[in-house]
N, C-alpha and C positions, 0 to 999 in steps of 0.2 A: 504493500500500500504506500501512497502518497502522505507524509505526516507536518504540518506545519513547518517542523527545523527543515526536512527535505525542502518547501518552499523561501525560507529565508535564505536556503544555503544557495540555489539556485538565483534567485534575484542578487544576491552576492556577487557570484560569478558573471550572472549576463551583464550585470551593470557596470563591472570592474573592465567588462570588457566593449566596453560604449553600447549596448544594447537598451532599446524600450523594453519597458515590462508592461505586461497585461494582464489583468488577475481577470479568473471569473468566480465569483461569489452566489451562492447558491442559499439563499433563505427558504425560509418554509419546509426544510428537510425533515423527515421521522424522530422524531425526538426532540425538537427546537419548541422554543418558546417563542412568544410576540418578544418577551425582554432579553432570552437568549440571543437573539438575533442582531439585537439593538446592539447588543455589546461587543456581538463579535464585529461589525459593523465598526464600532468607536476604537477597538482595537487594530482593527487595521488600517482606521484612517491615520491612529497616533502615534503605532507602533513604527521606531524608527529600521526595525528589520524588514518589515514589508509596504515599503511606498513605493505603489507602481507607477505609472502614469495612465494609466489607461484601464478603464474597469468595464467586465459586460455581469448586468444583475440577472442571472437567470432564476425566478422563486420556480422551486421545484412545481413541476406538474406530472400530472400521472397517466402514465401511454400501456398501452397493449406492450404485452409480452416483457413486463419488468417483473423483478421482487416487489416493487414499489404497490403494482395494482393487486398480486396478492396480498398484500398486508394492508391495502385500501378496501379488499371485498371483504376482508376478515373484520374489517373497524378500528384494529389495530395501531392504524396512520389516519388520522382525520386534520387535513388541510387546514392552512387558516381559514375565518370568515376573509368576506371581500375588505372589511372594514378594519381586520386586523392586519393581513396585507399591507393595505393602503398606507396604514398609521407606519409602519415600518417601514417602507419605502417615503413617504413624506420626512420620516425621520433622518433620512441617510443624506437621502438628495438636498434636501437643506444645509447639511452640514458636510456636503464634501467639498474639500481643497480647490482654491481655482487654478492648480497644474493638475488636475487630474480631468481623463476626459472619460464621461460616461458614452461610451459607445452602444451600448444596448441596457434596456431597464425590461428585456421580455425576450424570449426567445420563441423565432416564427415558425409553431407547429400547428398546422391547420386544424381545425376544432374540431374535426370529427374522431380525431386520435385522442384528444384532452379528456379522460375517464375523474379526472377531481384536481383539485391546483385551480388555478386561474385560470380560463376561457377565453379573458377579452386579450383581445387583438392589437388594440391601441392603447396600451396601459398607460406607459409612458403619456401620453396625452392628457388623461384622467390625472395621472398622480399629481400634473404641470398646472392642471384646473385646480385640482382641491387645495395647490402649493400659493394660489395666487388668491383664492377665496379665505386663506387666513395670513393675506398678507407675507409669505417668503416666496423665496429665490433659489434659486439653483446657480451658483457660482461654477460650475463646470464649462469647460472650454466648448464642450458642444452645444451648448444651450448657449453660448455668446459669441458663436462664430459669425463673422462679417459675411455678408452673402456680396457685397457692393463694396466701393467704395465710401458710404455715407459715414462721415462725420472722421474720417482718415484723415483728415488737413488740420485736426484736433488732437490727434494722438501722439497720448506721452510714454514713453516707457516706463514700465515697472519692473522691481527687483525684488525678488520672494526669495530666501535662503529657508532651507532646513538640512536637518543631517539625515543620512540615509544609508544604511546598509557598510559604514565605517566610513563613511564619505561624509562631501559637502555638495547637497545638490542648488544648485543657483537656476532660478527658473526666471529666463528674462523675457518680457512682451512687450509690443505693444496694442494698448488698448485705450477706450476713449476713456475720459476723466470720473467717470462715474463708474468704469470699471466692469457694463453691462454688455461693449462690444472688445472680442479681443483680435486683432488687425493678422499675427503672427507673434509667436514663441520661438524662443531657443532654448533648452537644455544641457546644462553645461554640469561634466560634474569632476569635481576636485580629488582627488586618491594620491595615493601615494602606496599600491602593495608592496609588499615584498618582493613574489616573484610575477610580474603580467605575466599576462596567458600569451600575450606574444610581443614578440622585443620591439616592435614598435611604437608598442605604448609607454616604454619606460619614459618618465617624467615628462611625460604627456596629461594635460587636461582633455578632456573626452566630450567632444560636441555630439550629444546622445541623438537629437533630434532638432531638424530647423523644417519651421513649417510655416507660410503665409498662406492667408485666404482672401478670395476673390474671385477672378473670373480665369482660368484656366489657359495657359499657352504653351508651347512647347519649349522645351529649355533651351535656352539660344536665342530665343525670340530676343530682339534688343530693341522693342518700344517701348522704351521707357518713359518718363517721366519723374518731375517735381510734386511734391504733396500736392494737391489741389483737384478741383472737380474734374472727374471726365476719367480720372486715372483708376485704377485696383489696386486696392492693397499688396495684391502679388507681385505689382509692380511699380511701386512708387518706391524702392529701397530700403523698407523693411528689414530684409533677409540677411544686404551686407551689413545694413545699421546693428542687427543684433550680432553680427558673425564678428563684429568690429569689435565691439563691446567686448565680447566674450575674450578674445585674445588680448584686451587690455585686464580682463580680470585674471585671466592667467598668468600673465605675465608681473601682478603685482602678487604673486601666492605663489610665485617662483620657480614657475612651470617655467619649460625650454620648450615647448612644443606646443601643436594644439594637435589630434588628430581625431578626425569623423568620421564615425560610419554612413559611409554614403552607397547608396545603388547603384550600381553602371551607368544610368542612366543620368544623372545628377552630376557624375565626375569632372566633367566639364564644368560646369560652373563652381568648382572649386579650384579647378586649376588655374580659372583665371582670375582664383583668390591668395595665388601663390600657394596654392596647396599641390603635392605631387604624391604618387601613387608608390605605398609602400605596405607589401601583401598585400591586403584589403582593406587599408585604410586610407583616405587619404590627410596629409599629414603636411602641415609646414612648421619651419623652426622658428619661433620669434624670438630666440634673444630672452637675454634674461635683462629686468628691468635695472634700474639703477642700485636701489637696494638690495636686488641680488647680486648683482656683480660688487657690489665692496662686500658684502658679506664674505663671499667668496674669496674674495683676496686679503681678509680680515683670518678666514679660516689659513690659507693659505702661508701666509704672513706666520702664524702661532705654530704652524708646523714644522714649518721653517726656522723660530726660533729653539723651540723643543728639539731638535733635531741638534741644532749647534750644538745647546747646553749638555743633549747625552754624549757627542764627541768624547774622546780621551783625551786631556791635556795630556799635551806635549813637555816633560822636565826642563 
């Protein structure tokens, strides 16, 4: 079986090695509570061993040919009501992080298979009604993604830091002032292992993920544009504004490096970020900032000294 440390040990690993992580979380399971859930729920938004980026909520439902629907026909397993559901999904989605993106709040099995669990179809939409009928919010990147350019000639960036999986994750945006449209993210995260999983990341900062939203073009496309009307997010400069950013935060935290896991597809536009291809990452070296480099020759310097002092004098 799969047991929690397995999943922390795993998010360790992919993370150390520039990867996104995606959890899927499964409420309403055989033996859960409305309050059991809540908790598991606040535990994994807090816990600094498991922060993904990316969540799909799937509340158990029950199909043909499981253990699930004998221990349904038996009465054994009896489902939430709709109402306790609700309250527990209204509870999560309220309080999750705005670098996390809810990719699914339902999973789509057609209803003639659903024997007990949840039915409806458009959950997610319900739980966004009953969310705004007592006044909250869903802070998740998917519930504030930009569809347009609207209100993009106003946006500021923001800097979210938490710790994560013995890291330092730095979650950089931009998004409008009120924090309810977000333009594009980068992902940046701070390590320092012992041994990387490949020599290319040694003292490397790890750009996990760069994403703007807007209207869709091919990479290389070069219509660009100034912030202002008429333009997309995707491409009013965004991506290097954050990719700029990022290599100045690493370079004061005394990184040499930055490298990205990037697709084939995307390689190109890093390389005309002076980034180049080494294994599968790609990877530029920025220099170390000025308080690293006197550090450095501060260390340098004492070693130097240490080294005289243990000499043999000479008689």
């Amino acid at each position: 079986g799969c047991y929690t440390r397995d999943a922390i040990r795993a998010t360790k690993l992919l993370k150390d090695a520039g990867f996104k992580i995606d959890f899927h979380l499964m409420p309403d399971l055989p033996g859960t509570t409305v309050e059991t859930d809540k908790k598991m729920f606040d535990y994994v938004l807090h816990s600094q061993d498991l922060q993904a980026d990316q969540w799909k909520i799937y509340p158990c439902q029950t199909v043909p040919w499981t253990v699930i629907e004998k221990w349904f026909k038996e009465g054994s397993y009896v489902p939430f009501k709709p109402e306790e559901l609700m309250d527990v999904l209204v509870t999560v989605k309220s309080q999750v992080h705005p670098w996390i993106r809810l990719n699914r709040v339902i999973r789509d099995i057609p209803n003639e298979y659903i024997m007990g669990g949840n039915p409806v179809t458009n959950l997610r939409q319900m739980v966004l009604h009953t969310m705004r009928s007592k006044g909250l919010k869903c802070r998740c990147i998917r519930c504030r993604e930009c569809k347009t350019n609207r209100g993009a000639e106003d946006a500021v960036m923001k800097k979210r830091v938490y710790k994560s999986s013995g890291g330092t994750e730095i979650f950089l945006s931009y998004e409008s002032k009120d924090e309810s449209l977000i333009y594009g993210f980068l992902r940046l995260r701070l390590t320092r292992p012992k041994r990387p999983a490949f020599p290319e990341l040694r003292d490397a900062a790890l750009v996990r993920e760069l994403h703007t939203y807007g209207q869709m073009r091919k990479v290389g496309d070069r219509r660009t544009g100034k912030i202002g009307k008429g333009n997309k997010a995707q491409h009013i400069g965004f991506g290097k504004r954050l990719m700029k950013k990022a290599e100045e935060i690493a370079r004061e935290n005394n990184f040499s490096r930055v490298a990205v896991i990037a697709g084939i597809g995307t390689r190109e536009y890093y390389k005309k970020r002076g980034y180049n291809l080494e294994g599968t990452y790609m990877v530029k070296d920025i220099g170390w900032s000025t308080q690293s480099l006197l550090l450095h020759l501060l260390a340098a310097a004492l070693a130097l000294v240490v080294a005289l002092l243990l000499l043999p004098t000479v008689p």
